[in-house]
N, C-alpha and C positions, 0 to 999 in steps of 0.2 A: 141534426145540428144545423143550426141556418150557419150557411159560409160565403161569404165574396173573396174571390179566387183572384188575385192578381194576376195580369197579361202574360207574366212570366214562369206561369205554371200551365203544363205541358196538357194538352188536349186527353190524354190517356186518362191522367188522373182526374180531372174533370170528369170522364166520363163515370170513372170507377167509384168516384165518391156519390153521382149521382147513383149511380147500381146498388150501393149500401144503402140507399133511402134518405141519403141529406139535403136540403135545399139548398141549389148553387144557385150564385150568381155570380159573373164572373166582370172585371173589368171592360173585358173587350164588349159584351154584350151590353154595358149598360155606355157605350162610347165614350168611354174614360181611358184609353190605352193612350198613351203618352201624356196624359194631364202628372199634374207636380203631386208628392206624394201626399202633402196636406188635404189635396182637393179630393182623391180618392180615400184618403179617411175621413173623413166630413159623409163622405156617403155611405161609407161603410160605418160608421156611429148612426147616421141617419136610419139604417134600414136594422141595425141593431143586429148587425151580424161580428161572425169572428173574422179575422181577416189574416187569409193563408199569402205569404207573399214569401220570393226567395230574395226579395230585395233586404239586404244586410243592412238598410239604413232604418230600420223598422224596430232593431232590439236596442234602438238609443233611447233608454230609461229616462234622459233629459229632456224628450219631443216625446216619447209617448210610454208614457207611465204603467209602471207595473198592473195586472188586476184591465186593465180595458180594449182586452180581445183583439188579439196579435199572437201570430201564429206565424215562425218560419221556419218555412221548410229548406232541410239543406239535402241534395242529393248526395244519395250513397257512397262514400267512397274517396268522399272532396273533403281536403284539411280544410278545419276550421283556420280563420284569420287570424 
């Protein structure tokens, strides 16, 4: 699976998703770590990847619509909002 990995997802699992055979990219490496979250999906639609982020501001269905690859992850453990 092609994925771009926002800055807020943990170096381990970077690692372990590249060990499974998918192609990362990740925010920090493409020097988008603190750009606005607009600008980082712009690039993530651009390169036509899914896009894993723990930013909660990502499953607002009013800015980014059901169906165009958004992916968040919430760690184990933590009440949802």
């Amino acid at each position: 699976m092609n994925l771009k990995l926002d800055e807020n997802i943990p170096q381990r699992l970077i690692q372990t998703l590249g060990q499974l055979g998918h192609d990362i990219d990740t925010v920090r490496e493409e020097g988008l770590t603190g750009q606005t979250d607009p600008a980082v999906w712009t690039a993530t639609q651009r390169s036509s990847r899914f896009f894993v982020t723990q930013d909660l501001d990502f499953p607002d269905i009013r800015v980014y619509t059901p169906g165009t690859r958004w992916i968040v992850a919430r760690p184990l453990g933590r009440p949802r909002p």
